[in-house]
N, C-alpha and C positions, 0 to 999 in steps of 0.2 A: 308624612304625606300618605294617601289613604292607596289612593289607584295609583299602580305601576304603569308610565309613559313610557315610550323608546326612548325620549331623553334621559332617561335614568341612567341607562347603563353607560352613556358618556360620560355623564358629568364628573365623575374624578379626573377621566382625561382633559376632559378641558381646563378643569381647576388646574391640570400641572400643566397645559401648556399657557396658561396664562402667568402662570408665577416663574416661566422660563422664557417666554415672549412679551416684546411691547403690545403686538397686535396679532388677533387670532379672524380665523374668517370658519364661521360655521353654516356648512349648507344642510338645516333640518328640512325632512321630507314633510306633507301636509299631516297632521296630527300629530309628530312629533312633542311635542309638548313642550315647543322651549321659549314660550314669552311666557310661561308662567311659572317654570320649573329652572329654568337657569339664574336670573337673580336672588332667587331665594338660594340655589344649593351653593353662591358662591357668595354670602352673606359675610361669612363669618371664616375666608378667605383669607392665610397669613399675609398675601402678599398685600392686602388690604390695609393692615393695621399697624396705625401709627407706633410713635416711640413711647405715648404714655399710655398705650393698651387700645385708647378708643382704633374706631374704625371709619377709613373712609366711606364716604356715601359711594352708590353706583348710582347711576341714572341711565334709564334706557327711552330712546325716542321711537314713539307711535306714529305713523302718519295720521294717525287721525283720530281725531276727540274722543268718539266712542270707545272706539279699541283701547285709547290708553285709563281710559277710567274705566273700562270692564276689566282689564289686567291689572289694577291695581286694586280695583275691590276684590278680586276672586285670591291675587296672592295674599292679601289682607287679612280675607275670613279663610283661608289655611293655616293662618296663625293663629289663628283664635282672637282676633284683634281689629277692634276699629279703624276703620279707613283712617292715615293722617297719624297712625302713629310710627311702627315699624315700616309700612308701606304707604307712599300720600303720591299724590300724582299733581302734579299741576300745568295750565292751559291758560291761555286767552282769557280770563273771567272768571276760572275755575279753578280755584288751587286747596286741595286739602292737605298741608305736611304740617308738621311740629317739630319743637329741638330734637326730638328722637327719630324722626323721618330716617334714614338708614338706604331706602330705597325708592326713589321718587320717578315716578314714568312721568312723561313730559311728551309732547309735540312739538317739531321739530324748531318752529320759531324761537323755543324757548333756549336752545343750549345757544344761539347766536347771541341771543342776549345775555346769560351767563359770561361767555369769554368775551364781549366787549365791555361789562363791568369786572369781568376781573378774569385777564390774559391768563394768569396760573392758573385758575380754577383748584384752588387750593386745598381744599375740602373734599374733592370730587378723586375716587383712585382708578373707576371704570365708569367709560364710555358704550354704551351697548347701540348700535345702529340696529334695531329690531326690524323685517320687511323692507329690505335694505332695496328689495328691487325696484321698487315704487319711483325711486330715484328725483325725490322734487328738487326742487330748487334750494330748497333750506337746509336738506340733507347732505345734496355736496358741497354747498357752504360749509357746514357743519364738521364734514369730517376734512376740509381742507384747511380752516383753523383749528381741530383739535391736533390735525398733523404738523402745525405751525407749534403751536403751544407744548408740545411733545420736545421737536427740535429743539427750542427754543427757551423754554421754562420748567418741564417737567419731566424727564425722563423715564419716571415711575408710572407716569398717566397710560395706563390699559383703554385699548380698543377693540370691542367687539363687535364683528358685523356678521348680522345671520339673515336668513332668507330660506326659503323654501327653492324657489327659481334664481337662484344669484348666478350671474354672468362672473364666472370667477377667474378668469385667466387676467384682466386687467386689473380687478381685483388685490389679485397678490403679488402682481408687479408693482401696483404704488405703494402697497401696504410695507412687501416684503413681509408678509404673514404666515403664519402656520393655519393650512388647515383642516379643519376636522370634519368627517360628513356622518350624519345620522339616518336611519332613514325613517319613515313614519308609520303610523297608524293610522291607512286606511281603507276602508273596507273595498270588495270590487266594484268597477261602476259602470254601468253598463252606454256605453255612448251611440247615441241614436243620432242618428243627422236628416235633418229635416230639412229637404230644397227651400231655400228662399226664391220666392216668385217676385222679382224687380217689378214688376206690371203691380203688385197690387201691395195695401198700403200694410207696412210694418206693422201696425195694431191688428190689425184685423186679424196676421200672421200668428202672433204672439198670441191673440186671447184664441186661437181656435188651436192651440196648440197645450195651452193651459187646458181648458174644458175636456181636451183629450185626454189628458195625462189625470184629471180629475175625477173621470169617468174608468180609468184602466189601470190606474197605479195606486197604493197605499201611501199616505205619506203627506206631509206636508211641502209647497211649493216656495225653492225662492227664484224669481225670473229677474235677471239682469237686463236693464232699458238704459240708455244712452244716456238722458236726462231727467230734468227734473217735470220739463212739460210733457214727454214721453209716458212719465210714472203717472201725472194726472190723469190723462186722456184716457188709458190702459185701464185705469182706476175706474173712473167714470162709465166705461163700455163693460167691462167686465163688470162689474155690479149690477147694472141691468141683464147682464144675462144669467148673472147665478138666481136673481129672483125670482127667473121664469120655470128654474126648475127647482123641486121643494126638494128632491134629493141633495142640495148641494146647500140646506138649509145650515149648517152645523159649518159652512165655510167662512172664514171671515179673511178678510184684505186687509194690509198693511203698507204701508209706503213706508221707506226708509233712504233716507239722504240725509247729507251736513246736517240744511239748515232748519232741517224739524227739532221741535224741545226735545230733553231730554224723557223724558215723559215718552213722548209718543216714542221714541228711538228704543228704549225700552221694552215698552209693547210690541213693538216689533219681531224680539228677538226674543219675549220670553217665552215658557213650554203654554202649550194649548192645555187647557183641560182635557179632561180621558174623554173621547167620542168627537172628538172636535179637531178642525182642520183648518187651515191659514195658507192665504199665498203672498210671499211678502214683494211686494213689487221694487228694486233697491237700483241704484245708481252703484259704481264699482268701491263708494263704500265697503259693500257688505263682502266683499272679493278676499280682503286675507284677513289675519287677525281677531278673528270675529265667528263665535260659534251661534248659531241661531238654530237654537232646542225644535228638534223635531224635523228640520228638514233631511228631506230625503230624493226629494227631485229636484233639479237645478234646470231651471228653460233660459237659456243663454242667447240673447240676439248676437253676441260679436261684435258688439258697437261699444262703443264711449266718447264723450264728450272730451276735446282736450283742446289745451289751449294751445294755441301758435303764436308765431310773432312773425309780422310782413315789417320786412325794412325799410321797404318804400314807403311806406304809410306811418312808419312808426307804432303801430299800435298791436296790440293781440287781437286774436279772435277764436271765439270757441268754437270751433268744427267737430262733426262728428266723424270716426273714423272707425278702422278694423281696431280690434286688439290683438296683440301679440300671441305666440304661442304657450309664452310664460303666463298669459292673463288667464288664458282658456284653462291650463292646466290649474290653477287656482282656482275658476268659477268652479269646475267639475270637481274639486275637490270638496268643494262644501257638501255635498254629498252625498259623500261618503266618510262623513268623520264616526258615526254612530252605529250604524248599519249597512250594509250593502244599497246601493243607489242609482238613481238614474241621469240623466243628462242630457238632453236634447239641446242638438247643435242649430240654429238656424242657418243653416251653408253646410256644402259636401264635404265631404272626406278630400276631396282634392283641395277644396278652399282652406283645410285644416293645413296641410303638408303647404302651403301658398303663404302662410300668415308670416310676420317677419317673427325671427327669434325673440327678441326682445323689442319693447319698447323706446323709442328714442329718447334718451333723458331730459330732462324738464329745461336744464341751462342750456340745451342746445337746442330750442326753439322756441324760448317767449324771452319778453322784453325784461332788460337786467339792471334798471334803477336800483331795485333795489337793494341788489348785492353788489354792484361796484360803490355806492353809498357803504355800505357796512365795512366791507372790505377799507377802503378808504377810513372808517372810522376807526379798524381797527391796527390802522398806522401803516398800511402795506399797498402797491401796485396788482392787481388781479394779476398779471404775468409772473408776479415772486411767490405765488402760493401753487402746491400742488394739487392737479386736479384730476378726480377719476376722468371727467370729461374737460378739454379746457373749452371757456366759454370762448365762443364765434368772437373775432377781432371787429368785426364791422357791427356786432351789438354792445359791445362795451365802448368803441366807438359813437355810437347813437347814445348811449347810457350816458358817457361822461358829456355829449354837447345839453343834454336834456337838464343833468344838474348843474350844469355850468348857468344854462338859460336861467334856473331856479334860483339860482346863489346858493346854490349846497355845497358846489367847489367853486375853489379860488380860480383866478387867473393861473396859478399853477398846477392846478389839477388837487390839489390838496383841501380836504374839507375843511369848511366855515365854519364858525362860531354857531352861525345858521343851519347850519348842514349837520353840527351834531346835534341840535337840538332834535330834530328832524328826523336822525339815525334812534334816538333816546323814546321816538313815540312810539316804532316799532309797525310801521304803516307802510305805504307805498310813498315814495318824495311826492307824489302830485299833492297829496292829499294833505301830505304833515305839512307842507309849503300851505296850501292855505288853512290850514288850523292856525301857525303859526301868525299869518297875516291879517287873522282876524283882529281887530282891535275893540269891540266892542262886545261885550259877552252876552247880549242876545243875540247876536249875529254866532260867536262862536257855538252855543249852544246849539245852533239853526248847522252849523257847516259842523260838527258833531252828528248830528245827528243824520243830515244828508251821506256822511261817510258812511257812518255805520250801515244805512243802507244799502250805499252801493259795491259794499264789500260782503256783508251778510247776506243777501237777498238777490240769488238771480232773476234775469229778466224776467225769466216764465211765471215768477213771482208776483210782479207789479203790472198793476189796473191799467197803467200808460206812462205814454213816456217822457210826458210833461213832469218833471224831476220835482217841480215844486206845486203839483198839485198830488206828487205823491209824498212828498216831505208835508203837506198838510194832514191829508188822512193818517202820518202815521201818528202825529201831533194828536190827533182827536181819536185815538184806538190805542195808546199808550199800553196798554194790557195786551193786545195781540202783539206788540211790538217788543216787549218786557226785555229783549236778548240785547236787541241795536239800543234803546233806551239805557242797560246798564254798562252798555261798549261804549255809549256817547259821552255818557257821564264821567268816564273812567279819562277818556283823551281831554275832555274839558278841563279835568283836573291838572292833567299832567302838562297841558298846554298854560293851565295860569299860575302854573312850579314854577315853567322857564321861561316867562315871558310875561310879565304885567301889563294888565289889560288897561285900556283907558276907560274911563267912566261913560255907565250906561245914557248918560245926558250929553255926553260931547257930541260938536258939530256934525250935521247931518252929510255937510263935504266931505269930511274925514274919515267916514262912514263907510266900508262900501258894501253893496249888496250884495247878497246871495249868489247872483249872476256873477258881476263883478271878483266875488271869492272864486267861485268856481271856475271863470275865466283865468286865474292864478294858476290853479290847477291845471288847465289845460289851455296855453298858452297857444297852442299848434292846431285845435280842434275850433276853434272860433271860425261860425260860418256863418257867409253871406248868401242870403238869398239871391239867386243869378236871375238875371233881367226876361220877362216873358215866361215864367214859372212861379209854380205854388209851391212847388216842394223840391226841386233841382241844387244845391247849393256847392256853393267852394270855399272848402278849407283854408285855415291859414298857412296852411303844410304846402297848401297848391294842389291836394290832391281834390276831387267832385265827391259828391254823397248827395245821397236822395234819400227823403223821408218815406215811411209805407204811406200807403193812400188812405188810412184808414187812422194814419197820426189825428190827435190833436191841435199839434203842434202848424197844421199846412197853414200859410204863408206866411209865417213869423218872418220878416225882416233879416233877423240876426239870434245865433242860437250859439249856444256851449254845448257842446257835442262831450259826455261820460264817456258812452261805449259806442261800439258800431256794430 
């Protein structure tokens, strides 16, 4: 390895406290260098290797796509070596490993699915929880059955969790861990706090704040925006004003989130040519994990989109909120990974010391189908596993009547025949419920492909909200859709494994429509238009909902309600 990290000077220590611990807890500072330097330097780790010489794999979980495929091609070409051999990562859609994989980076869905086909995890000697703070939902799934599988099947199974911001006092109570702290490399950063004016509108805030910093600072720009329609709009106004001045000729814009290609996500992040400048507009994506060549000033609104979950309604909702103290200290890191940096805060120095410590973890406020489903497949009660957070009683509660409604569990609470097929697509239960209930395979093909949309593609995304005149356009635009087309294909498959379809000629009774599937789905969200109204309706929850005025959809009769 060529440049010397601060992780360097650790990593013997933690190679020995792993080979004298089940589970280590490392808190690396920003730059530190340990998603890319820590599976590598414990590759070839005794405590790793089996009785006939070979070596167990590690696998370390990224929260997220890009990060985990830029970390596995960067440890990749340090080896001298093709993606997919020594180091391969695999995703949702996206998997490069071979018999020699060794070191495989994953997203967090994936180690769920690993120990429900195979409890031991046989093959596997280290667990690495990389950005441990992010804290989703699949993550403390994740380490709640590898802590099961530990107990229970593997004693030798190694657990690392590392983190820059890690809330480490609960931490090492559940773990009962050793742990190690490194600190980083990063350069000073100069933090500027800019009043936010409540009276006037966020963009306007944000792009006069950029043109500032374009005008007086060196340096490429990344600005943190709430969402994905946030990053549009920013995009759209800021472009008309770098055209009006030919000094800012040599800038170019960038959006970066989930659901853009890999392609664009890319371009995003790679170096600018020599004389040339870039503001990349990102969603908190671009927040840990993720070096993006050439930034040097960070404009931070303090916002993010996150989901909730209302019990009364049953349902989530994506609100936009503060972010944490832990969050801040990550934007403002980005930097300063290369050079000394800037940072503009949108809120005071008092709104800084005001932010909560931490983020509230992911299981303790959205709805949990589908981890009492997994949980449940994986033969256990959510109350018999241990949890860094335990999930709220009155959502597991709402969880288990929603897949009871479903048939995914029995009268006893124990999952169906239905229920694992269900847990086996790797989906949300509304959705694998009607995959599964499709009977006819252009109907399934049609509810494939409707999923994939409404899991790939936020709102801010789609034309309107008539569901099936955007499930037509994506039908006649197959090329722009290329991601949800090869996700739809993929569940079609898996759904006509475990479940034979009846023939595309059977009766048109037997048949049921797109609506009708969808109503499967969402059993509780079917709504009647109320009497003396175009757009007013009641759920079958009991709860009211009103269309915008500007729906498509005003005085439909009767509607299947996605999202709200």
């Amino acid at each position: 390895m060529k440049n010397s990290l601060p992780i360097d000077s650790i990593l013997p220590e933690l190679n020995r406290a792993l080979s004298q611990n089940k589970n280590v807890i490392l808190s690396a500072q920003p730059g530190a260098g340990k998603t890319t330097r820590v599976p590598l330097a414990l590759l070839d780790a005794q405590w790793l290797q089996k009785n006939d010489g070979s070596y167990k794999k590690i696998i370390m979980l990224e929260p997220r796509r890009i990060a985990a495929r830029n970390a596995a091609l960067y440890m990749a070409k340090s080896l001298g070596e093709h993606i997919g051999q020594t180091v391969g990562y695999k995703m949702r859609q996206d998997t490069k490993t071979s018999h020699n994989t060794r070191i495989e980076v994953i997203t967090e869905g994936i180690l769920t699915r690993y120990l429900l086909q195979d409890p031991e995890l046989r093959d596997i000697g280290l667990i690495i929880f990389d950005e441990h703070h992010e804290r989703s939902v699949n993550t403390d799934l994740g380490l709640a059955l590898s802590l099961q599988c530990q107990e229970l099947f593997r004693e030798d199974l190694k657990l690392l969790v590392m983190s820059a911001t890690l809330d480490k006092e609960p931490l090492e109570k559940l773990l009962n861990a050793k742990s190690l702290l490194c600190p980083g490399r990063s350069f000073p950063i100069d933090q500027r706090y800019v009043e936010f004016d409540t009276k006037k509108r966020l963009s306007d805030q944000v792009i006069k704040t950029i043109i500032y910093s374009l005008q007086k600072d060196e340096g490429s720009l990344l600005v943190f925006l709430p969402g994905v329609r946030d990053i549009q709009f920013v995009h759209q106004q800021l472009q008309t004003e770098l055209q009006k001045q030919p000094n800012f000729a040599n800038t170019s814009i960038h959006p970066l989130y989930g659901q853009l290609s890999d392609k664009q996500q890319q371009a995003a992040i790679a170096a600018t040519e020599k004389g040339k400048r870039k503001v990349v507009l990102a969603t908190n994506i671009a927040e840990s994990s993720l070096t993006i060549e050439g930034i040097r000033i960070v404009v931070d609104t303090g916002l993010e989109k996150q989901l909730n979950y209302n019990a009364r309604s049953g349902m989530n909702s994506l609100i936009t909120k503060k972010i944490s103290q832990a969050s801040s200290v990550q934007r403002a890191g980005r930097a300063g990974r290369i050079e000394p940096g800037i940072c503009y805060r949108l809120w005071s120095e008092q709104g800084q010391n005001a932010l909560e410590a931490h983020s509230p973890a992911e299981i303790s406020r959205i709805e949990l189908s589908d981890l009492v489903l997994n949980v449940a497949q994986w033969g256990a009660d959510v109350d018999e596993l241990d949890w860094l957070t335990q999930p709220p009683a009155n959502y597991v509660k709402q969880a288990k009547k929603l897949l009871s409604d479903l048939d995914l569990l029995d009268q006893q609470g124990q999952i169906s025949t239905h229920g694992e097929y269900a847990s086996k697509l790797g989906l949300n239960p509304r959705f694998a419920h009607m995959l599964l209930n499709a009977t006819n395979k252009i109907k399934l093909e049609d509810a494939c492909l409707l999923t994939a949309l409404l899991n790939d593609t936020p709102k801010a995304l789609r034309n309107n909200d008539d569901l099936s005149r955007t499930l037509s356009q994506l039908k006649s635009n197959i090329k722009h859709y290329s991601a949800q087309t090869r996700q739809a294909l993929s569940w079609q498959k898996q759904v006509e494994k475990y479940k034979p379809l009846a023939k595309t000629g059977s009766a048109q009774a037997k048949t049921p429509s797109l609506a009708q599937l969808l109503a499967l789905a969402f059993p509780d969200r079917i709504a009647q238009l109320r009497a003396n109204s175009d757009h007013q309706y009641l759920l079958s929850s009991g709860r009211g909902a009103q269309l915008h005025p500007s729906s498509s959809l005003i005085g439909s009769d009767w509607l299947v309600v996605s999202d709200i």
